[in-house]
N, C-alpha and C positions, 0 to 999 in steps of 0.2 A: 366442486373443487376448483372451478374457474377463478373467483376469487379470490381462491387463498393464492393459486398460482399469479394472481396481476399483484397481491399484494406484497408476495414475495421477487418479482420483478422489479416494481416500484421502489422495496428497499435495496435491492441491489444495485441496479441503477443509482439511485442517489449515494450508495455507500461509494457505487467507485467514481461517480463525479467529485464526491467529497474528498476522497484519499488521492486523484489526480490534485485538487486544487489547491491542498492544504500541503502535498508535496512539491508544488510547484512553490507557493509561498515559503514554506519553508529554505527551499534551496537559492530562491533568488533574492531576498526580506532578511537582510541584518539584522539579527536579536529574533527571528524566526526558527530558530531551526527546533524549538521545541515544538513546533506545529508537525514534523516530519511522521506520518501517520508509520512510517516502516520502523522506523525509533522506535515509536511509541506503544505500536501493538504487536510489530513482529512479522514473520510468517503465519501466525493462526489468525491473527485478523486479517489479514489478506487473502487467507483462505478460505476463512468465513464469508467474509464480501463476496467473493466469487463465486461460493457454494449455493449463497442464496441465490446469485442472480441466476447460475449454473439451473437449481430445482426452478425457481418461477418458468424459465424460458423452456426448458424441454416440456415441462407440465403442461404449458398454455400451445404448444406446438403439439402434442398429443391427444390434449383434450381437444382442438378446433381442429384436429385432423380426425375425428369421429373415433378415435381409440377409445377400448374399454376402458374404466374406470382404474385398474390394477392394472394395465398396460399401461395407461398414464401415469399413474403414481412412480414405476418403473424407471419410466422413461424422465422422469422428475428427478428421480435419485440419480441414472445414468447421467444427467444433464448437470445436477450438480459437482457428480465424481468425474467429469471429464473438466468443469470450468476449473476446479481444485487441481488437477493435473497440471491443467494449461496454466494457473497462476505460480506452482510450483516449478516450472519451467521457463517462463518466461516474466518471473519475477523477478526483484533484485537480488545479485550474488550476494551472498554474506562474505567474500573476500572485500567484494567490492566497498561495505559498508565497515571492512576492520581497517583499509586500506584508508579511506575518509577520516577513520580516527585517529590513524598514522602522522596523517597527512596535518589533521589541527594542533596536534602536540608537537612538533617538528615548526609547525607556524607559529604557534607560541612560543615556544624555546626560543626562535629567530625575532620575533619581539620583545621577548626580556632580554635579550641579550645588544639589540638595536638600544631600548632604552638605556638600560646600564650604560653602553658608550655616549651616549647623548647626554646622560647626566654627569659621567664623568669629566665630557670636554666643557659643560658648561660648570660646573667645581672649579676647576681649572684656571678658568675666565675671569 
């Protein structure tokens, strides 16, 4: 079962190196923000991410702490449904993410409305 647990590590690990860097780009990368892995997958891929890394890491912690086989697998699932916990808690609010959307329709509105006067004074002219 060693195995399955580094490999399910390994893709955790890389899931949330990936959803850190593709969120970082996103938010600071004009004409980025469709990269924004919270956009795009949600809460259940976030969860997912976590879940995996959550089972690899109790599992490989169980298994090289000489646990039985079924006390490892256990402690695999424990390890997953606590990392799922912890990402539902200390993930991004969803006010936080309707707030942002608030926040870009209010900014466009104030850019069409900038333009319009800008075309109007140069009409004008």
């Amino acid at each position: 079962m060693i195995p399955i647990y580094a490999v399910a590590v390994v893709l955790g690990f890389v899931g949330v190196l990936a959803w850190v860097v593709s969120g970082l780009t996103a938010s600071s990368v004009d004409g980025k923000g469709g990269l924004d892995p919270e956009a795009r997958y949600g809460s259940t891929g976030r969860y997912a991410v976590a879940g995996t890394l959550g089972f690899g890491l109790g599992g490989m912690s169980a298994s090289y702490g000489g646990w039985a086989s079924v006390a490892a697998i256990a402690a695999a699932a424990g390890g997953a449904l606590l990392m799922i916990v912890a990402a539902r808690f200390l993930g991004v609010d969803e006010q936080a993410g309707e707030d942002a959307v608030e926040d870009a329709v209010e900014d466009a509105g104030e850019d069409a409305v900038e333009d319009a006067v800008e075309d109007a004074v140069e009409d004008s002219a």
